[in-house]
TORKOL-4160 file (C-alpha; in steps of 0.2 Angstrom, whole numbers, padded with zeros to 4 digits, m for minus):
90
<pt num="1" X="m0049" Y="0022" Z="0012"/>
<pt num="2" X="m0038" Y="0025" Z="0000"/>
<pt num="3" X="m0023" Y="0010" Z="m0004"/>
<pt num="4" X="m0008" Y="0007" Z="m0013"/>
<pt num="5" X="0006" Y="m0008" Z="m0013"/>
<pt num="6" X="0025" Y="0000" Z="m0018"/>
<pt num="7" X="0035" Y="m0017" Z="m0023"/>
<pt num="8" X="0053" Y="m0017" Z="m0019"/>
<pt num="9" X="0061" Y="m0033" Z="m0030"/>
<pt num="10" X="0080" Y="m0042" Z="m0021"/>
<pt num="11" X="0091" Y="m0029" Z="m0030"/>
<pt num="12" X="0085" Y="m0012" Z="m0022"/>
<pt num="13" X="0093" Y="m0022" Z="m0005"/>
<pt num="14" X="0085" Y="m0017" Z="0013"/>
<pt num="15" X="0072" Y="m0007" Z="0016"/>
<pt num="16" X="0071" Y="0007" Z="0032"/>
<pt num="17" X="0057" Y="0020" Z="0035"/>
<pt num="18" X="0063" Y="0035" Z="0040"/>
<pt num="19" X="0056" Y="0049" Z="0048"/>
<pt num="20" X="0058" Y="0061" Z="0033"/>
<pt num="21" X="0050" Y="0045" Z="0025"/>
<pt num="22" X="0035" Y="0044" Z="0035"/>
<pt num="23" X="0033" Y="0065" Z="0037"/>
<pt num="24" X="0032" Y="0066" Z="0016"/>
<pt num="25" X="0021" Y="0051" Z="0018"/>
<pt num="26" X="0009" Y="0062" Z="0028"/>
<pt num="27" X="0012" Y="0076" Z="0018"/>
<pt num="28" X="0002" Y="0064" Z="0007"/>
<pt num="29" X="m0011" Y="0059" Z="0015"/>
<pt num="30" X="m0006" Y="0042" Z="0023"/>
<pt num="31" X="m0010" Y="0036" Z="0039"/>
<pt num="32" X="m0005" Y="0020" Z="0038"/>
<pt num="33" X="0010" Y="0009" Z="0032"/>
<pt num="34" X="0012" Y="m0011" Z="0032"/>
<pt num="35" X="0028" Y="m0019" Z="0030"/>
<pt num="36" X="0030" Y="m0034" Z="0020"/>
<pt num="37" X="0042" Y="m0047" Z="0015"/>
<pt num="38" X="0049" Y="m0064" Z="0008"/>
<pt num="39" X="0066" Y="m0069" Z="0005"/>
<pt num="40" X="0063" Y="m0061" Z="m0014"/>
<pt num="41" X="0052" Y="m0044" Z="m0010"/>
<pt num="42" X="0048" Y="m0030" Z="0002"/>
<pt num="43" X="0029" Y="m0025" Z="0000"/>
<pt num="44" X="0025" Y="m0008" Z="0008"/>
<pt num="45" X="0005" Y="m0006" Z="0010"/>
<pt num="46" X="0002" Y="0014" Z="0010"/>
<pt num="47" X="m0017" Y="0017" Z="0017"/>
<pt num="48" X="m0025" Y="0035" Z="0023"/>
<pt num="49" X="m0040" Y="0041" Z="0019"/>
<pt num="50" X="m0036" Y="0058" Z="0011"/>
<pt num="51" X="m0022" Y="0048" Z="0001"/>
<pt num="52" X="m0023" Y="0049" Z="m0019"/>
<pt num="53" X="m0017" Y="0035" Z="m0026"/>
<pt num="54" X="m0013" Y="0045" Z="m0041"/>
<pt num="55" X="0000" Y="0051" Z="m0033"/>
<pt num="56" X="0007" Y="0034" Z="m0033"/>
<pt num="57" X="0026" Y="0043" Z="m0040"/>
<pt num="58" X="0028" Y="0054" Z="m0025"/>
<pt num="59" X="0021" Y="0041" Z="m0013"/>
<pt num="60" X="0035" Y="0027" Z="m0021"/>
<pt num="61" X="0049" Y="0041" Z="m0019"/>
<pt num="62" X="0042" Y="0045" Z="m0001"/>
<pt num="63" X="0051" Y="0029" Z="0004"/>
<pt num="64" X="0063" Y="0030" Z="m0004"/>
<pt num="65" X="0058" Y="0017" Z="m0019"/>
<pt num="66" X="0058" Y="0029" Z="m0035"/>
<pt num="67" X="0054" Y="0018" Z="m0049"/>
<pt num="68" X="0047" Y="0001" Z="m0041"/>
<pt num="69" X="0032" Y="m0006" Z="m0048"/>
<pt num="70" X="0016" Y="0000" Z="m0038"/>
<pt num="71" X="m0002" Y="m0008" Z="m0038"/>
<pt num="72" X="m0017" Y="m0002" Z="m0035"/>
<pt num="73" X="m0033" Y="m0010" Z="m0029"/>
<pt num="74" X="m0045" Y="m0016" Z="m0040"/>
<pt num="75" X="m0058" Y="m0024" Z="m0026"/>
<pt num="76" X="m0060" Y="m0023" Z="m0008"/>
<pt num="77" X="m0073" Y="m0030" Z="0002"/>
<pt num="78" X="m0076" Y="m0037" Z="0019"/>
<pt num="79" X="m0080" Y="m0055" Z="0023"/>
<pt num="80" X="m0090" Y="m0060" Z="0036"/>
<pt num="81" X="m0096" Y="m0080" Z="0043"/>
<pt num="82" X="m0114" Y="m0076" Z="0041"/>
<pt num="83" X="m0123" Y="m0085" Z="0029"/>
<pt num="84" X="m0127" Y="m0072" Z="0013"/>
<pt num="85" X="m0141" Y="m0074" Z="0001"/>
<pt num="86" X="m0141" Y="m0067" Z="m0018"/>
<pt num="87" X="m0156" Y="m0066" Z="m0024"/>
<pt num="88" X="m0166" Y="m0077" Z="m0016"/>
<pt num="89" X="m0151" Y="m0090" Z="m0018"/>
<pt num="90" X="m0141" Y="m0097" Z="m0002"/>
Protein backbone atom coordinates (compact mmCIF):
# COMPACT_ATOMS: atom_id res chain seq x y z
CA UNK A 1 0.00 0.00 0.00
CA UNK A 2 1.00 3.04 -1.20
CA UNK A 3 1.53 6.38 1.57
CA UNK A 4 2.00 9.85 1.67
CA UNK A 5 1.97 12.66 4.66
CA UNK A 6 0.69 16.31 3.06
CA UNK A 7 1.97 18.79 6.05
CA UNK A 8 -0.14 21.85 6.57
CA UNK A 9 2.17 24.41 8.75
CA UNK A 10 -0.22 27.31 11.42
CA UNK A 11 -0.43 29.87 8.52
CA UNK A 12 -2.65 27.73 5.85
CA UNK A 13 -5.43 28.04 9.01
CA UNK A 14 -8.11 25.21 9.32
CA UNK A 15 -8.35 22.41 7.41
CA UNK A 16 -11.89 20.71 6.11
CA UNK A 17 -12.23 17.54 3.57
CA UNK A 18 -14.65 18.02 1.44
CA UNK A 19 -16.54 15.80 -0.64
CA UNK A 20 -15.13 17.22 -4.10
CA UNK A 21 -11.90 16.77 -1.88
CA UNK A 22 -12.34 13.18 -1.11
CA UNK A 23 -14.03 12.13 -4.91
CA UNK A 24 -10.35 13.68 -6.54
CA UNK A 25 -8.78 11.75 -3.93
CA UNK A 26 -10.31 8.65 -5.23
CA UNK A 27 -10.00 9.76 -8.61
CA UNK A 28 -6.36 9.11 -7.35
CA UNK A 29 -6.22 6.13 -6.01
CA UNK A 30 -6.81 6.74 -2.17
CA UNK A 31 -8.73 4.67 0.10
CA UNK A 32 -7.73 5.99 2.94
CA UNK A 33 -7.19 9.50 4.77
CA UNK A 34 -5.88 10.26 8.62
CA UNK A 35 -6.24 13.50 10.08
CA UNK A 36 -3.67 14.88 12.29
CA UNK A 37 -2.81 17.69 14.38
CA UNK A 38 -1.03 19.76 17.14
CA UNK A 39 -1.47 23.17 18.16
CA UNK A 40 1.45 24.04 15.11
CA UNK A 41 0.39 21.44 12.10
CA UNK A 42 -2.35 19.47 10.43
CA UNK A 43 -0.89 16.13 9.00
CA UNK A 44 -3.14 14.30 6.50
CA UNK A 45 -1.93 10.68 5.96
CA UNK A 46 -3.23 9.68 2.13
CA UNK A 47 -3.04 5.59 1.88
CA UNK A 48 -4.66 3.38 -1.11
CA UNK A 49 -3.36 0.76 -2.84
CA UNK A 50 -3.43 1.90 -6.42
CA UNK A 51 -2.23 5.31 -5.07
CA UNK A 52 1.02 6.79 -6.87
CA UNK A 53 2.89 8.71 -4.78
CA UNK A 54 4.20 10.50 -7.51
CA UNK A 55 1.52 12.14 -7.84
CA UNK A 56 2.20 13.69 -4.73
CA UNK A 57 1.21 17.52 -6.52
CA UNK A 58 -2.41 16.40 -7.45
CA UNK A 59 -2.83 14.52 -4.24
CA UNK A 60 -1.60 17.86 -2.16
CA UNK A 61 -4.18 20.17 -4.39
CA UNK A 62 -6.86 17.36 -3.73
CA UNK A 63 -7.23 18.78 -0.43
CA UNK A 64 -6.98 21.70 -0.97
CA UNK A 65 -3.05 22.28 0.27
CA UNK A 66 -1.22 23.32 -3.06
CA UNK A 67 2.14 23.69 -2.24
CA UNK A 68 2.58 22.16 1.47
CA UNK A 69 5.54 20.04 1.96
CA UNK A 70 4.76 16.35 1.40
CA UNK A 71 6.86 13.15 2.57
CA UNK A 72 7.03 10.19 1.48
CA UNK A 73 7.93 6.74 3.24
CA UNK A 74 11.19 5.59 3.28
CA UNK A 75 10.47 2.36 5.69
CA UNK A 76 7.54 0.49 6.82
CA UNK A 77 7.40 -2.57 8.54
CA UNK A 78 5.23 -4.42 11.09
CA UNK A 79 6.23 -5.09 14.76
CA UNK A 80 5.37 -7.83 16.46
CA UNK A 81 6.09 -9.09 20.57
CA UNK A 82 7.65 -12.36 19.48
CA UNK A 83 10.95 -12.79 20.00
CA UNK A 84 12.99 -12.67 16.53
CA UNK A 85 16.27 -14.18 15.69
CA UNK A 86 18.96 -12.66 13.12
CA UNK A 87 21.11 -14.97 12.17
CA UNK A 88 21.41 -17.29 14.64
CA UNK A 89 21.38 -14.19 17.10
CA UNK A 90 18.46 -13.49 19.77
Amino acid sequence: MAMMVVLLGPADGEFCLRPDHAYELARLGVTNVALLRDEQTVGIVLEGWSFDPAQSERAASAVGAAGARTLHPILQLAVSSDRLSFGGVE
